[in-house]
C-alpha positions as CSV (number, residue, x, y, z in Angstrom):
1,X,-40.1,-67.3,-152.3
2,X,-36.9,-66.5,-150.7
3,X,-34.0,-64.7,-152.5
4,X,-31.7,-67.8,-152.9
5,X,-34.6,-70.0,-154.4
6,X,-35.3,-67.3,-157.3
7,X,-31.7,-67.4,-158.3
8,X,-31.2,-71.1,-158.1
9,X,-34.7,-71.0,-160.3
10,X,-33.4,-68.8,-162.3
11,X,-30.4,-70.4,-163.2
12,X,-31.5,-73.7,-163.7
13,X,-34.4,-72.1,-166.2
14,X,-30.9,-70.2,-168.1
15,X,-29.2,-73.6,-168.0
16,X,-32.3,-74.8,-169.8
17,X,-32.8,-72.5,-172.2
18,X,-28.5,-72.5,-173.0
19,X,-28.7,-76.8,-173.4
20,X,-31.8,-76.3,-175.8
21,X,-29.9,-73.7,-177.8
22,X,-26.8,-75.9,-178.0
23,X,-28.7,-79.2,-178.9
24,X,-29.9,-76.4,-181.8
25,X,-26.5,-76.1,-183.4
26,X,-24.8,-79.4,-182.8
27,X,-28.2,-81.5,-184.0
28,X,-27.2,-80.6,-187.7
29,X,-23.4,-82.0,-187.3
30,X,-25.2,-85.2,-185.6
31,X,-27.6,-85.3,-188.2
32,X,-24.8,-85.2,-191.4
33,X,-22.1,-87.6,-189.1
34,X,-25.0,-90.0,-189.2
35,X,-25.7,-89.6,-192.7
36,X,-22.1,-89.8,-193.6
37,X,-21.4,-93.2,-191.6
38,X,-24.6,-94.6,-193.1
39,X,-24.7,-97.0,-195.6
40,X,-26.6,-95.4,-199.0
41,X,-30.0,-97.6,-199.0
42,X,-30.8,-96.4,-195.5
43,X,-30.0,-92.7,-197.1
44,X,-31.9,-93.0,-199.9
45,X,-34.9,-94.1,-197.9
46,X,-34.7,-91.1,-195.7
47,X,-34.2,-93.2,-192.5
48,X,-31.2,-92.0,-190.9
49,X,-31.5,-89.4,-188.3
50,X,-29.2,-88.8,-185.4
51,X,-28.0,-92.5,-185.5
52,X,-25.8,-94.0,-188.4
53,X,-27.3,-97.4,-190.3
54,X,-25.0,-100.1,-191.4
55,X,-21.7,-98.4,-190.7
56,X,-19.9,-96.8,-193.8
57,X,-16.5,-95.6,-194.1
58,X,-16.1,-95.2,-197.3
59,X,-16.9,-91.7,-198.0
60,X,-14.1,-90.7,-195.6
61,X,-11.8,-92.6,-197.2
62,X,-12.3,-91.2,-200.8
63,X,-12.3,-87.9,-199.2
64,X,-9.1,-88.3,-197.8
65,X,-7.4,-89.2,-201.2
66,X,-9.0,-86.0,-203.2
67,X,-5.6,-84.2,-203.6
68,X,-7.9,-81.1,-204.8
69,X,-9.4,-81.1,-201.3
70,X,-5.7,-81.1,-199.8
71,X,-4.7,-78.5,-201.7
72,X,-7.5,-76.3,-201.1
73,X,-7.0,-76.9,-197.4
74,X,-3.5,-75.7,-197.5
75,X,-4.5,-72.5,-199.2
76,X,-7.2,-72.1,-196.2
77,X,-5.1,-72.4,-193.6
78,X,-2.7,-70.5,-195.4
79,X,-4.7,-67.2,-195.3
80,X,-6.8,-68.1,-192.1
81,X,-3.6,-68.4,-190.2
82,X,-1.4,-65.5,-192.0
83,X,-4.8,-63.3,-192.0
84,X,-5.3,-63.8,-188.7
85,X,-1.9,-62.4,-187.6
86,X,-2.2,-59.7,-190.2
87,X,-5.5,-58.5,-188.5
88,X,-4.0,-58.8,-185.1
89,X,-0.9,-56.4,-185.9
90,X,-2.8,-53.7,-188.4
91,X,-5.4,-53.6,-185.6
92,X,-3.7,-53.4,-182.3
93,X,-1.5,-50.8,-183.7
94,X,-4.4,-48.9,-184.7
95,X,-6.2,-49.3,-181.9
96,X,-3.7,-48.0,-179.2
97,X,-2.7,-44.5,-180.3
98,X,-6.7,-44.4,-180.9
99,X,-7.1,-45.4,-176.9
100,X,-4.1,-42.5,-175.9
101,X,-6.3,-39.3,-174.9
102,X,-2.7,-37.4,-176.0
103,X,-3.2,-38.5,-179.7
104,X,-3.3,-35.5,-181.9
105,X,-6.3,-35.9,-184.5
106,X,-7.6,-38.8,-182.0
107,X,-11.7,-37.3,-182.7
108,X,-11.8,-37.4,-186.4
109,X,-9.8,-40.6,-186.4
110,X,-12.9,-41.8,-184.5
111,X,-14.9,-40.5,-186.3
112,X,-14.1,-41.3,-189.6
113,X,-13.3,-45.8,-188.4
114,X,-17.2,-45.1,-186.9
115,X,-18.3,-44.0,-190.5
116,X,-17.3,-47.2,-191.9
117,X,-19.8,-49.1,-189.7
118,X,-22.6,-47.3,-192.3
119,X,-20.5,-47.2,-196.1
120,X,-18.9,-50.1,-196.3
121,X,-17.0,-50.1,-199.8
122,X,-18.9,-51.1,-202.8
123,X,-17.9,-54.2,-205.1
124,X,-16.7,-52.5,-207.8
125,X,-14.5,-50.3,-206.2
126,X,-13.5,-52.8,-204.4
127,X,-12.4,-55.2,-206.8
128,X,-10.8,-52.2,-208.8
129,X,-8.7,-51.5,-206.4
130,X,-7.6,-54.6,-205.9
131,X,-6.5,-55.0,-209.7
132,X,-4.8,-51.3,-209.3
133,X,-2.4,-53.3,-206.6
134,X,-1.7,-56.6,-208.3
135,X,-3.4,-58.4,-206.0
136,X,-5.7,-60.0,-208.5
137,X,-5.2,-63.6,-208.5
138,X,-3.3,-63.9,-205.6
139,X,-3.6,-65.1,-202.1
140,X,-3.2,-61.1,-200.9
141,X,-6.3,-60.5,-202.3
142,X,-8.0,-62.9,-200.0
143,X,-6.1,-61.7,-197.0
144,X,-5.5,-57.5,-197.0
145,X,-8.9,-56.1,-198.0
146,X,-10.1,-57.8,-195.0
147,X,-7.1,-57.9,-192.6
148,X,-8.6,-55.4,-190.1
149,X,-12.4,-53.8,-189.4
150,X,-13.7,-50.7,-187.5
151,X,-15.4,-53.2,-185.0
152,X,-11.7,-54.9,-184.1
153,X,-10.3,-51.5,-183.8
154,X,-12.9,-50.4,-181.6
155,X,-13.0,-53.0,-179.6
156,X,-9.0,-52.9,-178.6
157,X,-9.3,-49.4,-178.1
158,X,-11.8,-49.6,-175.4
159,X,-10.1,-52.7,-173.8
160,X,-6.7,-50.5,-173.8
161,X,-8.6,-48.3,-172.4
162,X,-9.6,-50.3,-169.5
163,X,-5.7,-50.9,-168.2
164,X,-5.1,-48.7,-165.1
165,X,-3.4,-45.6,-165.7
166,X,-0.8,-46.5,-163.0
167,X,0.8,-49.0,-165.5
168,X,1.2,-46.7,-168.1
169,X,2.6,-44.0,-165.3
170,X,4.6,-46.9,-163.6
171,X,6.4,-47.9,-167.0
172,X,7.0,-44.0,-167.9
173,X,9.1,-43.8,-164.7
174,X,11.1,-46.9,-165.3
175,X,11.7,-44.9,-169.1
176,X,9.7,-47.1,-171.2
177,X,8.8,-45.6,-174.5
178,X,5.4,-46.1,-176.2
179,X,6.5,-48.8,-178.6
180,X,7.8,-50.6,-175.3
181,X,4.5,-49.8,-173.2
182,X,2.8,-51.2,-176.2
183,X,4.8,-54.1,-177.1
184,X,5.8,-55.3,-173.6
185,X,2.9,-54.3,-171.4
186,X,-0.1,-53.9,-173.1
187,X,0.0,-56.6,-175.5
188,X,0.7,-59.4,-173.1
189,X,-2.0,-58.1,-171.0
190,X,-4.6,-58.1,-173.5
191,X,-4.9,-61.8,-174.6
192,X,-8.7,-61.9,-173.8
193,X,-9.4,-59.5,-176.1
194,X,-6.8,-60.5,-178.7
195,X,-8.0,-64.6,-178.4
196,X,-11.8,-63.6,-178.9
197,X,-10.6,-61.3,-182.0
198,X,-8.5,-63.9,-183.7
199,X,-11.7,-66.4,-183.3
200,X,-14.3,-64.0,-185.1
201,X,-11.5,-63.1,-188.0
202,X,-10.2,-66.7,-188.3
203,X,-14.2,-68.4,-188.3
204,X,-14.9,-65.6,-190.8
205,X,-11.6,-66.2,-193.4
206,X,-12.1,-69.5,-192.8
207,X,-16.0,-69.6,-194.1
208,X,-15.5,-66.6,-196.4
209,X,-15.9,-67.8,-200.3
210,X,-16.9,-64.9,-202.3
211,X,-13.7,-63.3,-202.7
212,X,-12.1,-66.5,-204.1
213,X,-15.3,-66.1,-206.8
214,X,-14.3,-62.5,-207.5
215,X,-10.2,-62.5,-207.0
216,X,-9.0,-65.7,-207.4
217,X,-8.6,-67.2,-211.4
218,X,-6.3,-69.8,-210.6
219,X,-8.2,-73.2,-209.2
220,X,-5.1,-74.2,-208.1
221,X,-5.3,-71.0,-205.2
222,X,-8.8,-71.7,-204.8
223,X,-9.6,-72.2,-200.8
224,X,-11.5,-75.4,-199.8
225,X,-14.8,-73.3,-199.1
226,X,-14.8,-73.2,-203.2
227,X,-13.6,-76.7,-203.6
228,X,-16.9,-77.5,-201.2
229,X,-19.4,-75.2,-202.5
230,X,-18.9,-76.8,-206.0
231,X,-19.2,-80.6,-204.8
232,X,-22.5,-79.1,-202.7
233,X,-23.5,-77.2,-205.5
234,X,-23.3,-79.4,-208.5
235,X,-24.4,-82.4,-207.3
236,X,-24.8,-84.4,-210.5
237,X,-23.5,-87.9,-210.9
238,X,-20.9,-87.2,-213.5
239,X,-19.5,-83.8,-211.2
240,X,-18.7,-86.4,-208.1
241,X,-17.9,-89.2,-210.1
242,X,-15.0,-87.0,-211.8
243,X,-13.7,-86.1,-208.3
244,X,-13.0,-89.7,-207.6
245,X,-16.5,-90.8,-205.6
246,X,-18.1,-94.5,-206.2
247,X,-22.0,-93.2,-206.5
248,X,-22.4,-96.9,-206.6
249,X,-21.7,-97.3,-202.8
250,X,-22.1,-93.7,-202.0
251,X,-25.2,-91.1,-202.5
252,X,-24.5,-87.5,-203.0
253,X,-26.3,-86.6,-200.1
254,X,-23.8,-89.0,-198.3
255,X,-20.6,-87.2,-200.3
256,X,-22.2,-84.0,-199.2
257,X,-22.6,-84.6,-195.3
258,X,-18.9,-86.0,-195.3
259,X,-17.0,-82.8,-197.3
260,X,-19.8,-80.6,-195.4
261,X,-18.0,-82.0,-191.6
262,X,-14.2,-82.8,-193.4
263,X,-14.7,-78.2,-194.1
264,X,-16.2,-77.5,-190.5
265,X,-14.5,-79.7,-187.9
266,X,-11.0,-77.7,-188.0
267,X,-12.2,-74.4,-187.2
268,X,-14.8,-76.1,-184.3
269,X,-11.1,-77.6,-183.1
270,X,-9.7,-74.3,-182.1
271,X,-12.6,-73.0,-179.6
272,X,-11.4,-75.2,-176.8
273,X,-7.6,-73.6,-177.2
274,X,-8.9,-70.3,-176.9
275,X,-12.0,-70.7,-174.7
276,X,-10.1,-69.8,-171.3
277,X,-9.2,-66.2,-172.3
278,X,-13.3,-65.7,-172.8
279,X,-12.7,-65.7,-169.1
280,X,-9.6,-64.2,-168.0
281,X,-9.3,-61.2,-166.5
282,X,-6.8,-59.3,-168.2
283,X,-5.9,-57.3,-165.2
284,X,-6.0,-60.3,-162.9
285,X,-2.3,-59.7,-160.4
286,X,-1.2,-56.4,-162.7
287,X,-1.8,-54.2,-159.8
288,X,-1.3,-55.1,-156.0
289,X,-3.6,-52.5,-154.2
């Protein structure tokens, strides 16, 4: 078989395997939309699929007037956002003295961020030192402990790595200082990496919940991944009916599916936005050879 056939093969056997893995993750969103939009004897009876039955808005519209479910998306995108930027700053600062091979102490900095990967801290300490700083019940809590990770810092340092040495040299001549290198060249050149880490930390404050359980007190803080973990959770029909839901034209499974895609769709919403750094080169016209 000639060369060009085995790749073309090849590819269309990747393509494949890529749509079959993609039908994996957005069946379960068709799946609860259909549910959702359903009316509740076709739920009940277990007949809905990928394909709503007898159209049904109504859950949707009692979701939207929940002013608990507002509130607790305002406190999400509160910290997503603001943790986000937090994470961006603490680790890009870290991570480029850590990519300068003039960096005094530079090994057992290394060394000591690579530990981190093994001991992560423990609960307890954790939470203790959380109280120490008056963080407790407050939106901080939710936000610093996790603002940066060895894996982010790593991960800038090798990037910064990557940009040619001629830059650095280039700006040294025109007397740049470090915080201007830093601030003015490298940063605006390192979108890819700063797009893709500002996805996995936002998907990951967004979804987080447990620290809400262990810092938060106040229900009025709590984020909406609380707010949905107890409609999931408790499904009774006394819990939703006291949050406003008519069990008479809705089931729980039916509240469930619509909360369940009202908590996800916003964080699906910002791939696209970020999706063409994946693919950027960062030093794409920096250098003319």
């Amino acid at each position: 078989m000639p060369a060009y056939r085995r790749d073309r093969l090849a590819q269309t056997v990747l393509g494949l395997v890529l749509v079959a893995i993609s039908l994996t993750m957005i069946a379960p969103l068709i799946h609860l939309l259909a549910i959702s939009l359903s009316d509740g004897s076709y739920v009940l009876a277990r007949k809905i699929y990928f394909w709503p039955k007898g159209i049904n808005l109504d859950v949707y519209k009692q979701i939207l007037q929940l002013k608990s479910l507002w509130k607790s998306f305002g406190v999400t995108i509160y910290i997503t956002v603001v943790g986000t930027i937090l994470c961006l700053i603490v680790s890009s600062m870290t991570a480029y003295p850590l990519s300068r091979s003039t960096m005094k102490g530079r090994t057992f900095l290394l060394r000591a961020i690579v530990v981190t990967f093994v001991f992560s801290i423990p609960l307890i300490p954790g939470y203790l030192t959380v109280r120490a700083l008056g963080m407790e019940n407050t939106l901080w809590a939710l936000m610093i402990p996790g603002v940066t990770g060895a894996y982010y810092v790593l991960i800038m340092k090798t990037f910064f790595q990557g940009i040619s040495s001629e830059l650095y040299d280039s700006a040294k001549l025109d007397g740049c200082t470090e915080y201007g290198i830093f601030t003015r060249m490298v940063i605006p050149l390192s979108k890819p990496v700063l797009a893709t880490i500002a996805l996995f930390h936002a998907v990951g404050q967004w979804n987080s919940y447990f620290g809400a359980m262990i810092y938060i007190r106040d229900k009025t803080m709590a984020p909406l991944q609380i707010v949905l973990r107890s409609l999931v959770v408790d499904t009774t029909d006394g819990a939703l009916g006291g949050q406003g839901f008519d069990l008479v034209l809705q089931t729980p499974e039916m509240v469930k599916a619509g909360i369940t895609l009202f908590v996800t769709l916003p964080i699906l919403l910002v791939y696209p936005f970020l999706q063409k750094y994946f693919v950027q080169g960062a030093m794409l016209g920096s250098l003319k050879e």
